[in-house]
DOSE-168653 format. One record per atom (N, C-alpha, C): residue in one letter; x, y, z. Coordinates in steps of 0.001 Angstrom, whole numbers, plus 500000, padded with zeros to 6 digits. Layout:
<recs>
aXYZ/...
</recs>
This chain:
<recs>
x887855686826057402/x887814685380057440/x886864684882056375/x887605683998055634/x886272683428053963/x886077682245054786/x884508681871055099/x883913680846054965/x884687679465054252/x884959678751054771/x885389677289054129/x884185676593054407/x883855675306053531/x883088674760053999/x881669675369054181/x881266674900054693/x879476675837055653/x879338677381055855/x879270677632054742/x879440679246054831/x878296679615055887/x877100678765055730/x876070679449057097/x876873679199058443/x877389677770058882/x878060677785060320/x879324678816060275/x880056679176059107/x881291680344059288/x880548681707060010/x879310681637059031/x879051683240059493/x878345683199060904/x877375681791061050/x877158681962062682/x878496682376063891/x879311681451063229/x880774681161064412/x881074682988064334/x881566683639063137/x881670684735062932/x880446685894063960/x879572685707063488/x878222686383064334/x878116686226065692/x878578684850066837/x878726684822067752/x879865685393068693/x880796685881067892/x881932686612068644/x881444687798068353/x880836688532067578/x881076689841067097/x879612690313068335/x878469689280068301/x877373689041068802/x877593689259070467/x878693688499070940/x879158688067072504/x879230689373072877/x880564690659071955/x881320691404072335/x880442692822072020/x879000692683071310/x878930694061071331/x876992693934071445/x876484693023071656/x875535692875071735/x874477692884070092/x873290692864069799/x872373692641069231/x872610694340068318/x872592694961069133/x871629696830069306/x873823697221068985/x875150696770069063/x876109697476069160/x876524696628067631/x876153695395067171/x876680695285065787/x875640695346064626/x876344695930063591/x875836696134062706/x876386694773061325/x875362694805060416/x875853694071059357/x877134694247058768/x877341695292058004/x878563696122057836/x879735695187058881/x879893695454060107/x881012695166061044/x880930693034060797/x879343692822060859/x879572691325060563/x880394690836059584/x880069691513058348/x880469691204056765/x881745690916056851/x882697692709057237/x883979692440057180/x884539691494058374/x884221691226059174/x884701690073059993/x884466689022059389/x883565688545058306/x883222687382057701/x884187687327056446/x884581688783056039/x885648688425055222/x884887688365053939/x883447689626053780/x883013689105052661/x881653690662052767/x880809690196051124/x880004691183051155/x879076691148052269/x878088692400052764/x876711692210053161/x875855691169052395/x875836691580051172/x874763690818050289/x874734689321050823/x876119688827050862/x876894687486051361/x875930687222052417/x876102688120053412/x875602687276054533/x873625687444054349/x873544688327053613/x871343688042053667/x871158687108052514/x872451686770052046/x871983685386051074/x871575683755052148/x872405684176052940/x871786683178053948/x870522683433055118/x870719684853055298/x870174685167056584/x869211686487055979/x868191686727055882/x867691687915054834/x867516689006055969/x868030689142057008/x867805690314058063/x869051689811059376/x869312691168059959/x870439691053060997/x869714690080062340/x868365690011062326/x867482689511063149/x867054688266062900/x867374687656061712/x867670686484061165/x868942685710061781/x870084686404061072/x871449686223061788/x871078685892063339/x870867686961064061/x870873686613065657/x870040685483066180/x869004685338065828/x868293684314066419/x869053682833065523/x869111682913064348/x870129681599063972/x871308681270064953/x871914682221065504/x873719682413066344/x872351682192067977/x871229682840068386/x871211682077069665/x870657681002069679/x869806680563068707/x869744679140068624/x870854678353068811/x871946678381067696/x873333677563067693/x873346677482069494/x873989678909069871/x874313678469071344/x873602677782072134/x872634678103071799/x871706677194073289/x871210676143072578/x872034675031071358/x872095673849070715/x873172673543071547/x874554673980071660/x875694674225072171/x875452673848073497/x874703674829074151/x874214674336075524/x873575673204076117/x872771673167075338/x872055671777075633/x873025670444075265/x873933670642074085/x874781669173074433/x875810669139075196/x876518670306075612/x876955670418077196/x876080669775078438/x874855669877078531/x874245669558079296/x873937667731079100/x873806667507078148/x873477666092077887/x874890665514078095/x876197665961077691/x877418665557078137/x877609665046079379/x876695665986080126/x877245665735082007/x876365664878082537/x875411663916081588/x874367663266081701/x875032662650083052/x874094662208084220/x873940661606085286/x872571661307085430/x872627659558086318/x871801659123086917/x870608659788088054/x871766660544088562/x871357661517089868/x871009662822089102/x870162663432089094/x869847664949088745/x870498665595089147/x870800665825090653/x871612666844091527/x873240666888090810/x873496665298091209/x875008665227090261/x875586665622088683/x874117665494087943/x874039666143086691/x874160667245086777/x873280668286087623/x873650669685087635/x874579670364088359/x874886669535088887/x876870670299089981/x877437669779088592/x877775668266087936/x878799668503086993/x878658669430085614/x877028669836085496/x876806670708084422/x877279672261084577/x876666672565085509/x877334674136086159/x878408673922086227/x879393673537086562/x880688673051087596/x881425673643085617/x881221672578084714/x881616672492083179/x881086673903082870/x880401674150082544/x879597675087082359/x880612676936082489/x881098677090084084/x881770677723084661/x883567677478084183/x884053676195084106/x885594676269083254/x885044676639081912/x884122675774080990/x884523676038079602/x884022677962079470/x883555678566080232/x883778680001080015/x884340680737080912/x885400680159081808/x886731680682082022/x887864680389080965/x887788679339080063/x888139678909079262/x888339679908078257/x887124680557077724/x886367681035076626/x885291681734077127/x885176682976077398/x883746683576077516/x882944683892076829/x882643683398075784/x882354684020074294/x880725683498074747/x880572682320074924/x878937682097075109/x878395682801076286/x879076682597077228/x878658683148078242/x878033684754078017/x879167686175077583/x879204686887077317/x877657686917075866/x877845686048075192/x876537685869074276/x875094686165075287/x874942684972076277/x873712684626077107/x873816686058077536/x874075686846078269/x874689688274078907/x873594688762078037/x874103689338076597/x873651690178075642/x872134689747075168/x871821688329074841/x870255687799074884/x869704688134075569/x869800688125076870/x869053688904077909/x868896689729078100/x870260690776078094/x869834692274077515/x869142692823076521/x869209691925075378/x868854692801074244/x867580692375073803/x866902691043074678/x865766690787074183/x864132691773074683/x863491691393074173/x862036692179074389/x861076691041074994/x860510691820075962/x859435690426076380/x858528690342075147/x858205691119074291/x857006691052073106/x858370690046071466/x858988689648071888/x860363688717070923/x859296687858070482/x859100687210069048/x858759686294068654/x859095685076068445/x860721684817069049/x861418683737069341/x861938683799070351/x862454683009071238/x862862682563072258/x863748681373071862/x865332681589071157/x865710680233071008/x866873679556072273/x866693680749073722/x867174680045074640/x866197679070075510/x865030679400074732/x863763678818076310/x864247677080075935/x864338676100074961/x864205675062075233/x865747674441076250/x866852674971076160/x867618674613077023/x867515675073078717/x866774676517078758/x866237676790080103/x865287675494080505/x864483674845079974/x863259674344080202/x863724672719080680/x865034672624079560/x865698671193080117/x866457671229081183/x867017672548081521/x868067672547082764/x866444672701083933/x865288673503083747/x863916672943084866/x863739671576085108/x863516670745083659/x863050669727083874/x864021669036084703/x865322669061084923/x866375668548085265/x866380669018087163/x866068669881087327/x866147670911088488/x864295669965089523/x863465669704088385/x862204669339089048/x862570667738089040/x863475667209089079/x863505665902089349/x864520665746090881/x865169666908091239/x865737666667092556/x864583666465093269/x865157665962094947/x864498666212096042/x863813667626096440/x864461668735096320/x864732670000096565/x863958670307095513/x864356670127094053/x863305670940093149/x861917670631093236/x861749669345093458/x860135669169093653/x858995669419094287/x859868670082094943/x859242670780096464/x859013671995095837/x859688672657094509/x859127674272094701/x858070674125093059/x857752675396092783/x857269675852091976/x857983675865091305/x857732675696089525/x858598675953088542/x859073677251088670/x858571678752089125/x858667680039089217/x860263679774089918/x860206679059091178/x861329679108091492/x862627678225091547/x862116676912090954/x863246676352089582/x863524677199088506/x862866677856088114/x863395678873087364/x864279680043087715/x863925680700088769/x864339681832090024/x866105680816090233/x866216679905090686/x867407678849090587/x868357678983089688/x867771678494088448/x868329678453087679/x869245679701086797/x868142680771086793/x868758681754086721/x869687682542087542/x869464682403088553/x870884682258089795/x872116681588089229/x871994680868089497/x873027679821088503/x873875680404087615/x873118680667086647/x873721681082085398/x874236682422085669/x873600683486086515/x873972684725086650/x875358684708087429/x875260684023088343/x876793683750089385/x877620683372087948/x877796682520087549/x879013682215086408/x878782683396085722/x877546684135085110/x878172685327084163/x878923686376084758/x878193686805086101/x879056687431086759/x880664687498087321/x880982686029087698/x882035685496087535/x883132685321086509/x882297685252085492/x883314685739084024/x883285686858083582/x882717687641083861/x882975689479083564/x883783689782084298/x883825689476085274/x884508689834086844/x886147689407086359/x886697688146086190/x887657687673085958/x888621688961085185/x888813689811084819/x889555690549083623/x890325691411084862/x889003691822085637/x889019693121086269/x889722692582087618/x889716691052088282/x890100690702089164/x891625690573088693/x891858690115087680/x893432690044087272/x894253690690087459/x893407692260086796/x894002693435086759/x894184693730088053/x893235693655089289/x893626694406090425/x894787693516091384/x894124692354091139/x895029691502092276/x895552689931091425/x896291689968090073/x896787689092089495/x896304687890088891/x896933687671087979/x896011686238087478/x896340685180088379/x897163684801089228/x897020683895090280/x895667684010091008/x895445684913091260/x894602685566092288/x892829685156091233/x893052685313089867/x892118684701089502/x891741683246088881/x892925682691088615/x892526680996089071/x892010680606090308/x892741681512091546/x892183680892092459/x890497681036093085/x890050682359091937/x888731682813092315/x888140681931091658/x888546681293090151/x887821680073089360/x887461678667089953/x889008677996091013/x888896676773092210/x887671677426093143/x887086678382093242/x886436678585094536/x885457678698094242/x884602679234092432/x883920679579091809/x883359678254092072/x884012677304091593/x883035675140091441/x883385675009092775/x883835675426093690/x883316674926095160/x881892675110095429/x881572676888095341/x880397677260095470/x879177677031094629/x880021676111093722/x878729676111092886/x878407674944092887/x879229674086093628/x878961672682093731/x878070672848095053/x878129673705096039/x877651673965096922/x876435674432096835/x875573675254096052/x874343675705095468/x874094674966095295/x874270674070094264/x873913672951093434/x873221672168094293/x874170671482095596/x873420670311096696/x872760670818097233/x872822672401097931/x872093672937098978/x870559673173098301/x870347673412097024/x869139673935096498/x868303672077096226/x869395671439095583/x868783669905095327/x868266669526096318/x868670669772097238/x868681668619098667/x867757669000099348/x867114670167099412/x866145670628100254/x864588669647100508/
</recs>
């Protein structure tokens, strides 16, 4: 694929699939390049290290994330975060590509990392979480503990989807996706509301 346009956003868009599907530690430059449709040199003209590349591609996403989140803007906090999760959960039944991304950040990061370019969208989905009834009552430790719940049920839920198809049909997994935003609309109030 040649870059049109924004050769840095081609090679992020490029870097985030290759990024989703094999993690940090499973792609190499080499495998980026030719998916970019171009030299190595190509891509450290923008990015001067593979560790460059990645933190540019998790920034993007969790830019990505956060205007998902500002999308589902609500008055109500609680209602903001059932319709944010709720979105959140189709657009990566949709597409698992970010989801599958967040997956691999977490795996592949180090607590000693000198960036963190998921913490400011974690910190807005807290701040968002400490304005319920329910969140204000706890510790950020466990608005956080929440939140990451959250997110883990949908990743889990979209890994899961391939393997549910395979055993018991893709009917069988739309209908696990309708039941997926029940329950998560259900977390959502039960944790707010407390």
């Amino acid at each position: 694929m040649k870059p049109s346009g924004d050769a840095k956003s081609a090679y992020i868009a490029v870097a985030t699939r290759r990024f989703a599907m094999d993690g940090f530690y499973g792609t190499s430059l080499s495998n980026l390049a030719k998916d970019a449709g171009v030299s190595k040199q190509a891509l450290l003209h923008f990015f001067k290290t593979k560790e460059a590349l990645y933190a540019a591609t998790l920034t993007a996403l969790a830019e990505r994330m956060i205007q998902d989140l500002i999308a589902c803007l609500h008055a109500d906090p609680t209602q903001w975060l059932s319709d944010y999760f709720t979105t959140l959960c189709q657009n990566a039944f949709a597409d698992p590509t970010d989801m599958r991304l967040v997956v691999h950040a977490l795996l592949d990061s180090d607590q000693n990392a000198r960036k963190w370019p998921l913490r400011p969208y974690l910190d807005e989905l807290i701040r968002i979480t400490s304005a319920t009834s329910g969140g204000r009552a706890e510790e950020v430790s466990a608005q956080l503990a929440w939140v990451s719940q959250m997110i883990g049920m949908i990743q889990y839920h979209i890994i899961s989807v391939p393997t549910v198809s395979g055993m018991y049909g893709a009917d069988a997994a739309t209908d696990l996706q309708v039941e997926m935003v029940k329950r998560i609309k259900h977390a959502v109030h039960g944790f707010c509301s407390n």
